[in-house]
C-alpha positions as CSV (number, residue, x, y, z in Angstrom):
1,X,-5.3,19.2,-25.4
2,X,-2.0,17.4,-26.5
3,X,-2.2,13.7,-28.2
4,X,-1.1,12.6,-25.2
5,X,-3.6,13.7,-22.7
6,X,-6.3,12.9,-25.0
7,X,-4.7,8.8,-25.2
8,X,-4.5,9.3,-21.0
9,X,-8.2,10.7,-21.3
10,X,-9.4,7.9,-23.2
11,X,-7.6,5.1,-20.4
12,X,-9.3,6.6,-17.6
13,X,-12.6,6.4,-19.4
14,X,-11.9,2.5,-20.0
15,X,-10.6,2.2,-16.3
16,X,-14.1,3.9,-15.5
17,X,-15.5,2.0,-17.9
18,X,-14.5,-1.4,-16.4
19,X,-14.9,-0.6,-12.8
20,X,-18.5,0.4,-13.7
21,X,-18.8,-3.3,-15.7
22,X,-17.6,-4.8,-12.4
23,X,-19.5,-3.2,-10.0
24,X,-23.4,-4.2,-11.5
25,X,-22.3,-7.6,-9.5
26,X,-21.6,-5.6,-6.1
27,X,-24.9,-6.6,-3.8
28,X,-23.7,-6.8,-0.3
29,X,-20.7,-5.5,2.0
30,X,-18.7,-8.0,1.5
31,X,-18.7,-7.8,-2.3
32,X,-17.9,-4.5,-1.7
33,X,-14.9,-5.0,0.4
34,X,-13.6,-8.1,0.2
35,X,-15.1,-9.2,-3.5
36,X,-17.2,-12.0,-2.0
37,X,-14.2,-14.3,-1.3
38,X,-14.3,-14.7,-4.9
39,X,-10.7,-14.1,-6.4
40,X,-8.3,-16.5,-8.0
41,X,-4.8,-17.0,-8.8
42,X,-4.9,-13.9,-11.8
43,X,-7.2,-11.5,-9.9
44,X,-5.6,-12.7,-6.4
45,X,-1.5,-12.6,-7.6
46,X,-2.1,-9.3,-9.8
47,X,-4.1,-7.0,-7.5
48,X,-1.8,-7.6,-4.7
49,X,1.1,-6.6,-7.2
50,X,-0.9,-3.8,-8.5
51,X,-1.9,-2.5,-5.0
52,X,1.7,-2.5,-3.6
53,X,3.7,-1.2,-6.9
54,X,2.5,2.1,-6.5
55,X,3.8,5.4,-6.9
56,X,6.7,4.5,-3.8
57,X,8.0,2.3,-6.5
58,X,7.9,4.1,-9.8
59,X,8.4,8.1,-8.9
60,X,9.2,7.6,-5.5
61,X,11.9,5.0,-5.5
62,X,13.6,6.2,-9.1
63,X,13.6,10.2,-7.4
64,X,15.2,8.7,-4.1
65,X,18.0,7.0,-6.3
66,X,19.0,9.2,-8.6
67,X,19.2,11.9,-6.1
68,X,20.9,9.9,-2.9
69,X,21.7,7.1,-4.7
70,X,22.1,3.3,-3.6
71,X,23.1,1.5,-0.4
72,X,22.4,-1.2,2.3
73,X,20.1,1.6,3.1
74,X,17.7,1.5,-0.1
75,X,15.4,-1.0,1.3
76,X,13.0,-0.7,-2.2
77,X,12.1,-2.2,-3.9
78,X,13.1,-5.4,-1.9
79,X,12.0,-4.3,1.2
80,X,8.5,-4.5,-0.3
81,X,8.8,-7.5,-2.0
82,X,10.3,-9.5,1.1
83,X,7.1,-8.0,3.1
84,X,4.6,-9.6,0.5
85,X,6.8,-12.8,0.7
86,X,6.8,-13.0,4.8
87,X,2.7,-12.1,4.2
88,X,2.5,-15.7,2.1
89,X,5.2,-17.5,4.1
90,X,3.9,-16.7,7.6
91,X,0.4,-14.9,7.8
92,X,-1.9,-15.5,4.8
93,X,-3.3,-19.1,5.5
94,X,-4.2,-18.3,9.1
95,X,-5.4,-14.8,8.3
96,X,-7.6,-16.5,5.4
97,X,-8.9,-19.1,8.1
98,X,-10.5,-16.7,9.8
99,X,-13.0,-15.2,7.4
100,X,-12.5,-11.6,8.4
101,X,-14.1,-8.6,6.3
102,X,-11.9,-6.1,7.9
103,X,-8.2,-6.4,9.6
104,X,-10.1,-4.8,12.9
105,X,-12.2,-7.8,12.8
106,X,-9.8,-10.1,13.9
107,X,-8.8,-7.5,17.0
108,X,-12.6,-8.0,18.1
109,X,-12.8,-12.0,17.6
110,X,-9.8,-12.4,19.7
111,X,-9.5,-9.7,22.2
112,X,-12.5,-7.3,22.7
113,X,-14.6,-4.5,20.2
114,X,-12.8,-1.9,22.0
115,X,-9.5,-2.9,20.9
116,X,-10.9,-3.4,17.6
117,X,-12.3,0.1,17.3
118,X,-9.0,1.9,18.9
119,X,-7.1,0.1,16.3
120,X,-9.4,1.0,13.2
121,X,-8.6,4.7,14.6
122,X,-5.2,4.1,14.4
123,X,-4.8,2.0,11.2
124,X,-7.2,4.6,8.7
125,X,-4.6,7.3,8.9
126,X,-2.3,5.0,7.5
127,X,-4.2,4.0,4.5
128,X,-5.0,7.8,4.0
129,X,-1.1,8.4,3.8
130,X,-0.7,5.8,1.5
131,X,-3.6,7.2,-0.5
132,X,-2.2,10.8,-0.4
133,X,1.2,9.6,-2.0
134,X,-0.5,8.3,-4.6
135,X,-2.6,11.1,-5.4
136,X,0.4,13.3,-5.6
137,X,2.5,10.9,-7.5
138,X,-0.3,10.9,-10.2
139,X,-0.4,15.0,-10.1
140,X,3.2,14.6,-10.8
141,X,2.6,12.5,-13.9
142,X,-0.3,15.0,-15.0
143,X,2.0,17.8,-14.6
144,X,4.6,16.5,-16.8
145,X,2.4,15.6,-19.8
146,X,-0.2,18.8,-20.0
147,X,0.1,22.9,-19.1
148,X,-0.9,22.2,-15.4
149,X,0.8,23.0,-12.3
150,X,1.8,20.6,-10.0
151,X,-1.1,21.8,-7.5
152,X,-3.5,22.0,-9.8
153,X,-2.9,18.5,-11.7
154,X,-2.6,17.3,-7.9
155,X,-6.3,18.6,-7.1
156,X,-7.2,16.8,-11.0
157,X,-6.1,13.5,-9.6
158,X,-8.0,13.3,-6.3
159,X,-11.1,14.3,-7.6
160,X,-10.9,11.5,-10.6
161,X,-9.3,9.1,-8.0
162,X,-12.3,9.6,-4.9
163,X,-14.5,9.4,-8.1
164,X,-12.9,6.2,-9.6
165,X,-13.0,4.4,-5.8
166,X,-16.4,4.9,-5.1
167,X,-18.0,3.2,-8.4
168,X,-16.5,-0.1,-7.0
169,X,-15.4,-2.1,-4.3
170,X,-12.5,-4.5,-4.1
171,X,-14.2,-6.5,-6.8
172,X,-14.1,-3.7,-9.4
173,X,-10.8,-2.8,-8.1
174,X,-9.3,-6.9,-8.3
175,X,-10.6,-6.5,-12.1
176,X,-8.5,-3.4,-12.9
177,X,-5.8,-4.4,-11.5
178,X,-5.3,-7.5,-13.8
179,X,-5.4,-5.0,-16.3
180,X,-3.1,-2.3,-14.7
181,X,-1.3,-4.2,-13.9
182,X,-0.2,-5.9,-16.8
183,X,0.1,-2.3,-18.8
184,X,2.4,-1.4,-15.8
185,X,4.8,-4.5,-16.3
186,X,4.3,-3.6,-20.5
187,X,5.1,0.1,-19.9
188,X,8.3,-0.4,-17.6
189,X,9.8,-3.0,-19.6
190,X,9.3,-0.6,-23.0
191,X,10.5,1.9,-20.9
192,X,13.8,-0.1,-19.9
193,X,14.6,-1.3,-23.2
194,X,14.0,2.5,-24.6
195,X,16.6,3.8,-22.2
196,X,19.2,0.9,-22.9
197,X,19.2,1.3,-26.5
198,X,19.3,5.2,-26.1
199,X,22.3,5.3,-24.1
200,X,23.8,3.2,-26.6
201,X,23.4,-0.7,-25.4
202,X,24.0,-2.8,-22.5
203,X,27.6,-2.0,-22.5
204,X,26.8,1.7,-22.1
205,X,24.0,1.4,-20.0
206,X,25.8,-0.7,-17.1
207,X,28.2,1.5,-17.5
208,X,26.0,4.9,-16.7
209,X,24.8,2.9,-14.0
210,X,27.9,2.0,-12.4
211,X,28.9,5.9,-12.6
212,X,25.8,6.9,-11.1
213,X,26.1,4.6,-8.2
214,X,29.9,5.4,-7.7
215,X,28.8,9.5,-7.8
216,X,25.8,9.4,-5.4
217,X,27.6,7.1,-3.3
218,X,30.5,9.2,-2.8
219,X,28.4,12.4,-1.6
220,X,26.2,10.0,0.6
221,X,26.5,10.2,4.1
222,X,27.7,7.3,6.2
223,X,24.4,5.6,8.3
224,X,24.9,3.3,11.3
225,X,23.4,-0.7,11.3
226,X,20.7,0.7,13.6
227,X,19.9,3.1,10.6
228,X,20.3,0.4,7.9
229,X,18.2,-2.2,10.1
230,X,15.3,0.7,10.6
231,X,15.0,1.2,6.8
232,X,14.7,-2.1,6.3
233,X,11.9,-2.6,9.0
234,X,9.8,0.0,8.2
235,X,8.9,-1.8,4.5
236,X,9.7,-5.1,6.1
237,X,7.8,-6.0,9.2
238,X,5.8,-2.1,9.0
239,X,3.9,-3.1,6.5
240,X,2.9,-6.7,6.5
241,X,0.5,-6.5,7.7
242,X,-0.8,-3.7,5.9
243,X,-4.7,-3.6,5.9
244,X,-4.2,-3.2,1.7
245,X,-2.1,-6.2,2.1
246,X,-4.4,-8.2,4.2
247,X,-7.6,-7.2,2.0
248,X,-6.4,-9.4,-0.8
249,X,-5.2,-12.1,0.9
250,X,-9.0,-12.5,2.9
251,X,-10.8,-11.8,-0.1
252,X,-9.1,-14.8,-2.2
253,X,-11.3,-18.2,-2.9
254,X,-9.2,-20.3,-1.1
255,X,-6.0,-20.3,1.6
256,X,-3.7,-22.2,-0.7
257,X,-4.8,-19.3,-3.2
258,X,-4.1,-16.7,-0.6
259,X,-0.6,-18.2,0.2
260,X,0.5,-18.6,-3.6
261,X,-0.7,-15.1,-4.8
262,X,1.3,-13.5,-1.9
263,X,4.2,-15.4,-2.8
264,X,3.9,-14.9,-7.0
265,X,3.3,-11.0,-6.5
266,X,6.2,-10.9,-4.2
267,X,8.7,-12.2,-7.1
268,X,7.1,-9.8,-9.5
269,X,7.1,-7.0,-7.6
270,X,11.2,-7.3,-7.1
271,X,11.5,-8.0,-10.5
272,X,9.7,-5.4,-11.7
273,X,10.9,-3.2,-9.6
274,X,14.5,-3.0,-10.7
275,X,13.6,-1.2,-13.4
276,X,12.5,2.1,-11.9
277,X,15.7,1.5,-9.5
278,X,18.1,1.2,-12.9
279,X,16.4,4.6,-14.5
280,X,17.0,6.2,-10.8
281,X,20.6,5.5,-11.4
282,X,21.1,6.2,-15.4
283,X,18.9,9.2,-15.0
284,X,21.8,11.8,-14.7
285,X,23.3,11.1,-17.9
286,X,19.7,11.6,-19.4
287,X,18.4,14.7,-17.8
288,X,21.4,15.8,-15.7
289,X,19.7,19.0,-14.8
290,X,16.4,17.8,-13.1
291,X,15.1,19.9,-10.3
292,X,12.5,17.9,-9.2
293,X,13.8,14.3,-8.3
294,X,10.2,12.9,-7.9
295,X,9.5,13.6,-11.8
296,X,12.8,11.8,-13.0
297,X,10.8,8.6,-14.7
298,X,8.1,10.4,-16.7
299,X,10.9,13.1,-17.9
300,X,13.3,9.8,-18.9
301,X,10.2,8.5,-20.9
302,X,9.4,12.2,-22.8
303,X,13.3,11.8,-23.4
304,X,13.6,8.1,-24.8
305,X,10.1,7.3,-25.9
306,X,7.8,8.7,-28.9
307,X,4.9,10.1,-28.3
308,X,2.8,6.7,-28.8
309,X,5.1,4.8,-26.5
310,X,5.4,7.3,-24.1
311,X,1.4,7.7,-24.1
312,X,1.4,4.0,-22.9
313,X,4.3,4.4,-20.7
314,X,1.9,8.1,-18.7
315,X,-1.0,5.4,-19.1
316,X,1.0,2.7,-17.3
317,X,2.4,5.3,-14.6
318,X,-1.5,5.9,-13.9
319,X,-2.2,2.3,-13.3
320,X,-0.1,2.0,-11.0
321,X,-1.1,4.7,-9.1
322,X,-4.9,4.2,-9.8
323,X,-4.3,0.1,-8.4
324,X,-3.2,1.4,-5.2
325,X,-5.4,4.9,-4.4
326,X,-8.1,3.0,-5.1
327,X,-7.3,0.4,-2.2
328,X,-6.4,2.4,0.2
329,X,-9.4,4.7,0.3
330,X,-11.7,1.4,0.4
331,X,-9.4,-0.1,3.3
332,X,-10.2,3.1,5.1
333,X,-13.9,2.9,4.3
334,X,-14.0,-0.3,5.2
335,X,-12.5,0.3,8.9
336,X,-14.6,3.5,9.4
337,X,-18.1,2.2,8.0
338,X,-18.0,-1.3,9.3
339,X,-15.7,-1.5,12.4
340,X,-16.5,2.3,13.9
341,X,-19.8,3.4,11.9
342,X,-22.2,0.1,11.8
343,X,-21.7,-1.0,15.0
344,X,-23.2,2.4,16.3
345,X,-25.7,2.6,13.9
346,X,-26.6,-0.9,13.8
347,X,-27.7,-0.7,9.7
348,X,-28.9,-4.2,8.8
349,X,-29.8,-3.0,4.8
350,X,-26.6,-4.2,2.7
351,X,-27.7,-1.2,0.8
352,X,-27.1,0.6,3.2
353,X,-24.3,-0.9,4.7
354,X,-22.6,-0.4,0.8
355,X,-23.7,3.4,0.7
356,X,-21.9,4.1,3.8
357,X,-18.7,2.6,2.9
358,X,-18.6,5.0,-0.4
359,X,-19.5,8.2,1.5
360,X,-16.3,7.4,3.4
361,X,-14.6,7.2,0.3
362,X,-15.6,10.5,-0.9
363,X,-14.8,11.9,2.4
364,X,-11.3,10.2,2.9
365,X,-10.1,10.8,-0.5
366,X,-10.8,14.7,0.2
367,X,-8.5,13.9,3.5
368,X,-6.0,12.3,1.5
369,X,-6.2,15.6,-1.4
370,X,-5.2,17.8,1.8
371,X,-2.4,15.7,3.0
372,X,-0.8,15.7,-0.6
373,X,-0.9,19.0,-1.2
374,X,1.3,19.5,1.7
375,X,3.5,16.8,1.8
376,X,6.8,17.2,1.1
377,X,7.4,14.4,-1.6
378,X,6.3,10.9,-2.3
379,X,8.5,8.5,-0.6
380,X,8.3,10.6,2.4
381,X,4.5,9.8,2.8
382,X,5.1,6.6,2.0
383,X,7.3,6.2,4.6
384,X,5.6,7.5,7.5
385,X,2.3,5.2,5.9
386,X,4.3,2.2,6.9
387,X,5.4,3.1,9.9
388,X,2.6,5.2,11.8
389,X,0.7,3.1,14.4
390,X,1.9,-0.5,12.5
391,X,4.4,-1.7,15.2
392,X,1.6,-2.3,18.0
393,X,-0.5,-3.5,15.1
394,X,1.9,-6.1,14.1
395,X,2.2,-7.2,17.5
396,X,-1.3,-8.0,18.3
397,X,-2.0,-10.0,15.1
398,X,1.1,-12.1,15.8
399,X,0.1,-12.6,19.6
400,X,-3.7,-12.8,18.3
401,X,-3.0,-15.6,15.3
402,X,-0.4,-17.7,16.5
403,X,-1.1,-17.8,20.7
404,X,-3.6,-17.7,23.3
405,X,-1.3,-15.5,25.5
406,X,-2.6,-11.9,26.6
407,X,-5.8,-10.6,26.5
408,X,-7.6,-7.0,25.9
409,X,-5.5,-5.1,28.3
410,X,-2.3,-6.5,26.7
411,X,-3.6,-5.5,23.4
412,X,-4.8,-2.2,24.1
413,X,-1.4,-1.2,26.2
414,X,0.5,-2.6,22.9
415,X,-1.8,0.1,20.6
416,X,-1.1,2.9,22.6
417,X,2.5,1.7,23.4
418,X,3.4,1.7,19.9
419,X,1.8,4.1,18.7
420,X,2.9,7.1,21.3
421,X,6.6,5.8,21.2
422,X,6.9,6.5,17.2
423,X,5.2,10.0,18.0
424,X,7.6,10.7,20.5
425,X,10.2,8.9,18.1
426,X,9.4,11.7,15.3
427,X,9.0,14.3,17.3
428,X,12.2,14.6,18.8
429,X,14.1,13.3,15.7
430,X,15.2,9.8,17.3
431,X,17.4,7.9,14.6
432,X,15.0,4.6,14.6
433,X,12.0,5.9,16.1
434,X,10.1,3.2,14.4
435,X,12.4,0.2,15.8
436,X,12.1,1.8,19.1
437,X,8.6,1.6,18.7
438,X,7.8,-2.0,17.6
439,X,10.2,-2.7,20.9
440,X,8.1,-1.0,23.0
441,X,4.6,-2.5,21.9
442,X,6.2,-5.7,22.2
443,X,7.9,-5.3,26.0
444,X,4.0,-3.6,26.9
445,X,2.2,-6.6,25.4
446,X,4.4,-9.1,27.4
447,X,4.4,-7.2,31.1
448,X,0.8,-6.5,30.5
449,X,0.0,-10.0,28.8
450,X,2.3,-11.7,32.5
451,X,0.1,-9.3,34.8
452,X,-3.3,-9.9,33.3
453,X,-5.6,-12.1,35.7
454,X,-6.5,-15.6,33.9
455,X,-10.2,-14.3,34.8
456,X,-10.0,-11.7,32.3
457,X,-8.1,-14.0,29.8
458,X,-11.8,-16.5,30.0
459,X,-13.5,-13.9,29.4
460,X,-11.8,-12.9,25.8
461,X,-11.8,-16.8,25.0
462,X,-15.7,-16.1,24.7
463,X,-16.1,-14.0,21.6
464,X,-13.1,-16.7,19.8
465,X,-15.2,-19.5,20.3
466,X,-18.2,-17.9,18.6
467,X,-16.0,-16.1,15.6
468,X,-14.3,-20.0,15.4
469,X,-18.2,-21.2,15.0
470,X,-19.2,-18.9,12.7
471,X,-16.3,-19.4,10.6
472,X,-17.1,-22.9,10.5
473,X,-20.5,-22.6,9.1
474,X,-19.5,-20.7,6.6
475,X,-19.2,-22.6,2.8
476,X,-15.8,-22.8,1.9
């Protein structure tokens, strides 16, 4: 074993470690999925950062750069950071308001448990893509720093990442992520300074990137505004509304908390994210003959960084990547064990209740294992994460929050609407199947929403009245 995997041995055992320390105070569901409401502004700002700067960011993003390089087109890492910003500007406070465990919950208090359950279908394949990214991202990292393959380190990482999940809940999780992510922010910004002293200073370095954006530019091919608008969307309005996203924001202690975090992790997150975006662009003058784009950031680091450094660098690459698997296999617990599993098997123990939701970790994170392994790449599963089955989501929660107009039927037609168009959409190769989509849920949910009897529309006031009085005797 190498000093190096031995220092990235010894930070997964503290990860462990600390998630283990966290979950003793895990006694109930919703400490184990939404931290008991508990988090404030340095758990609440720093787990949403964490969760979202994952491996789409750091290998990912850099890859994507350095090999196509930069345009109107390269939505990251702003894309993401303007979807965490719209989350505080527009959605957090009334999400907050209504005291939901689950994103699916909110599609049962306004509309009906059917459309609640059809959407927790739809929305857990999305947090299993965004979990396979990560698990493939961190094979990538273990590759690069020991003998392994790229399969085999990739098979490594699922089995400590399923493991790592299921000691904790979103507590645990909130509690790491204060730590990774402050080693992630530690590791880039070593990392940057590194790479602008090695190529010489500031001079030099804005220099390489100019070249490099001048280079890739030149070979990249021309996309239309319908292109440039649809890479924007996907990150944009695809994923804010992200169950990962909405997780933290419900779980905070308090709306104004929820609104602040969002806005605070949305800054970070675009600062941060430059750097990756800046060693995407440099990286051809420091390993010019790099076959695999996706491994561009950890072989920059072997080249600029000493061993020590470059430990904390692997160990800050992990964090990242740790922050976010971790999420997204408990957001897909979550939906499967409380919105699909508990309803039909009615447990009332919150033992129970707890030991179900980490079965379907164990049992997602093999799902997400298979779906790495044969993926083509990072960003591309990243991509299709934000976009599969989000545009009819999106739709109903804007409908759902913010009016009283449509009911079920509009809901469910919106689901289906969205989701077959962006099939169809990928399928056959459209240009902005995913635009296309989000027009379509929208158009269903208003002819459908128009047509609906005001009979049925009563009947769906029913279960809001009694969510609105449960959430009002609950302690704030």
């Amino acid at each position: 074993m190498t000093p190096i995997a031995a220092v990235l041995g010894l930070y997964l055992i503290l990860q462990f470690a600390i998630g283990v320390w966290a979950a003793r105070r895990i006694k109930s569901e919703d400490d184990y999925l939404v931290a008991g409401r508990t988090l404030g502004y340095p758990l609440a700002i720093f787990s949403i950062f964490a969760t979202w700067f994952g491996a789409e960011t750091c290998i990912g993003a850099a890859g994507d750069i350095h090999a196509n390089g930069i345009s109107l087109a390269t939505a990251e890492p702003f894309g993401y950071g303007l979807c965490i910003i719209l989350m505080g500007v527009v959605f957090a406070v009334p999400l907050w308001h209504r005291k939901l465990t689950t994103l699916a919950d909110l599609f049962r208090e306004r509309y009906s448990a059917g459309v609640e359950r059809v959407a927790a279908v739809f929305l857990i394949p999305t947090s299993l893509l965004w979990a396979a990214a990560q698990v493939r991202a961190f094979g990538n990292v273990l590759s690069s720093v020991t003998v392994l393959n790229v399969e085999t380190a990739i098979t490594v990482a699922a089995a400590v990442a399923i493991l790592y999940t299921a000691v904790g809940g979103l507590l645990a999780d909130a509690v790491t992520d204060l730590v990774q992510g402050a080693a992630l922010t530690i590791g880039l910004c070593i990392l940057l300074v590194a790479t602008v002293l090695y190529l010489g200073g500031p001079g030099e370095a804005i220099a390489s990137m100019t070249a490099g954006a001048g280079a890739t530019a030149a070979g990249a091919e021309r996309v239309s505004w319908l292109e440039t608008a649809e890479a924007w969307a996907i990150p944009v309005l695809g994923s804010v509304v992200a169950t990962e996203l909405v997780s933290r924001i419900i779980a905070a202690r308090s709306a104004e908390i929820a609104r602040n975090s969002a806005l605070a992790a949305g800054g970070i997150y675009v600062t941060v994210g430059l750097i990756p975006a800046f060693i995407g662009l440099v990286g051809w003058r420091l390993v010019p003959d790099l076959a695999n784009p996706e491994q561009l950031l950890p072989a920059v680091a072997q080249q600029v960084l000493p061993a020590a450094l470059y430990a904390v660098f692997a160990g800050a690459i992990i964090s990242a990547i740790l922050s976010t698997v971790d999420s997204t296999l408990l957001i897909a617990s979550g939906l499967f064990s409380h919105n699909l599993l508990l309803p039909l098997a009615r447990f009332h123990s919150e033992r129970a209740k707890v030991r179900s939701a980490r079965a379907a970790v164990v049992s997602f994170g093999i799902v997400a294992y298979v779906l790495a392994i044969r993926s083509e790449g990072v960003l591309a599963l990243v991509e299709q994460a934000s976009a599969f089955g989000s545009s009819g989501s999106l739709v109903i929660v804007c409908f759902g929050l913010f009016t009283g107009f449509g009911g079920w039927r509009a809901a469910m037609a919106a689901l289906v609407a969205g989701m077959g168009t962006y099939l169809a959409g990928t399928v056959a190769d459209w240009h902005v199947p995913f635009l296309t989509s989000l027009a379509a849920a929208l158009a269903t949910y208003v002819v459908v929403g128009w047509w609906e009897p005001r009979a049925s529309k009563g009947v769906d006031e029913v279960p809001r009245q009694q969510a609105n009085r449960r959430s009002r005797a609950v302690p704030i």
